[in-house]
C-alpha positions as CSV (number, residue, x, y, z in Angstrom):
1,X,0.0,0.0,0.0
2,X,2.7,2.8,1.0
3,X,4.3,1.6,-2.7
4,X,1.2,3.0,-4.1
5,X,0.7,5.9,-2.1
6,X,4.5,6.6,-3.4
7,X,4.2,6.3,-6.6
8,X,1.2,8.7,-7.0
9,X,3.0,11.5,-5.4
10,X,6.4,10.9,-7.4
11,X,4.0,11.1,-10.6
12,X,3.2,14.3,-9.5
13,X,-0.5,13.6,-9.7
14,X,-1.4,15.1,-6.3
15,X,1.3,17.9,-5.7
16,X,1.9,17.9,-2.2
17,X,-1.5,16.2,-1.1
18,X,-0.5,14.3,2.5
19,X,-3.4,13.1,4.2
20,X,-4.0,13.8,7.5
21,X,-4.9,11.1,10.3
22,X,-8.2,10.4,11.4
23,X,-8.4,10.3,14.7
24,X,-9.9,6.2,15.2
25,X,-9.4,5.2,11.5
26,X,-5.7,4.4,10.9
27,X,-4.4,2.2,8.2
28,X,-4.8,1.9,4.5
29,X,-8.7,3.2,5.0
30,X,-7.6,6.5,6.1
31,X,-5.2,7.0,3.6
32,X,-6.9,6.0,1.1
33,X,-9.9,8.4,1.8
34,X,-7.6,11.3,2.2
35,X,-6.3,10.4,-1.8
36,X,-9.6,10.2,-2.6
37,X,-10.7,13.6,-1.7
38,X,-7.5,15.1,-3.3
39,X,-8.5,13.0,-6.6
40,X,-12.3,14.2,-6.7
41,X,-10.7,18.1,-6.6
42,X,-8.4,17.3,-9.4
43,X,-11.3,15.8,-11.3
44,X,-13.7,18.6,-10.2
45,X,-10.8,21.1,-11.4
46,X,-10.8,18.7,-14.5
47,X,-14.6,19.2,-15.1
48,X,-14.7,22.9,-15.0
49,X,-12.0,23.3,-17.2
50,X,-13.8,20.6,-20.0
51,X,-16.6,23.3,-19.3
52,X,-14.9,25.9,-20.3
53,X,-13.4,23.8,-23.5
54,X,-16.9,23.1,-24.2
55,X,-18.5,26.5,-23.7
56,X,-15.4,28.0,-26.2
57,X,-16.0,25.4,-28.8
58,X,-20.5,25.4,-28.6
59,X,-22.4,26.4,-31.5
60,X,-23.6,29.6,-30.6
61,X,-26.9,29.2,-32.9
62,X,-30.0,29.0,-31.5
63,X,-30.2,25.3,-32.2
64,X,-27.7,24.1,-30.4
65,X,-27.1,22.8,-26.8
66,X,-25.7,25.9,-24.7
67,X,-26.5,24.5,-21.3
68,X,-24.3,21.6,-21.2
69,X,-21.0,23.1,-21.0
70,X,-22.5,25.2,-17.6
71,X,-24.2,21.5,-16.2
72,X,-20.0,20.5,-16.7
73,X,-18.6,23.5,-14.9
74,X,-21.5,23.5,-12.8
75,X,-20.5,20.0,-11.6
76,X,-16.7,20.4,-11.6
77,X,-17.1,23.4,-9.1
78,X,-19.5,20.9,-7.0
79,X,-16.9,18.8,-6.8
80,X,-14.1,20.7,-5.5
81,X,-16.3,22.7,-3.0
82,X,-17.7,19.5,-1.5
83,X,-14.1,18.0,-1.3
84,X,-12.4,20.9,-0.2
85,X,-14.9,21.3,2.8
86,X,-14.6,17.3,3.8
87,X,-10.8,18.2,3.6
88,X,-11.1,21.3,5.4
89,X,-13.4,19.5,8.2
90,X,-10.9,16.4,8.6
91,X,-7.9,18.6,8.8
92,X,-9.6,20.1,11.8
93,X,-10.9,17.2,13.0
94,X,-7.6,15.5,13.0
95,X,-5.5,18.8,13.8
């Protein structure tokens, strides 16, 4: 497991992303929840900017579908609000 762990921050996936301890849950379960925040920001961050891809690249006409690159950004920013609280809340919790 800490071979794992390893090898996602030398990829430079989650730039300086060290989960904190849970106070009661130690062990691979913690660690990996901690990741998993980290990742649902990065994708969050990921969906916004496909938004914005999308929003830049929409047929402007009246025919075509101009609310789906907002339901993408819409989503993405979702997404890193609700994991930046849980990570914001844990880091307190465990601080």
């Amino acid at each position: 497991m800490y071979l794992a762990s390893e090898l996602v921050t030398l990829a430079g996936i989650i730039p300086g992303a060290e989960p904190t301890k849970i106070p009661g849950m130690e062990g691979p379960v913690s660690e990996l929840f901690g990741y998993g925040l980290w990742l649902l920001v990065l994708a969050g961050a990921g969906g916004v900017g496909f938004g914005v891809y999308k929003l830049a690249v929409a047929d402007k006409s009246r025919h075509g579908g101009g609310s789906e690159p907002f339901k993408w950004m819409g989503a993405g920013a979702a997404a890193v609000i609700l994991a930046g609280s849980l990570i914001t809340i844990l880091n307190g919790i465990a601080g």
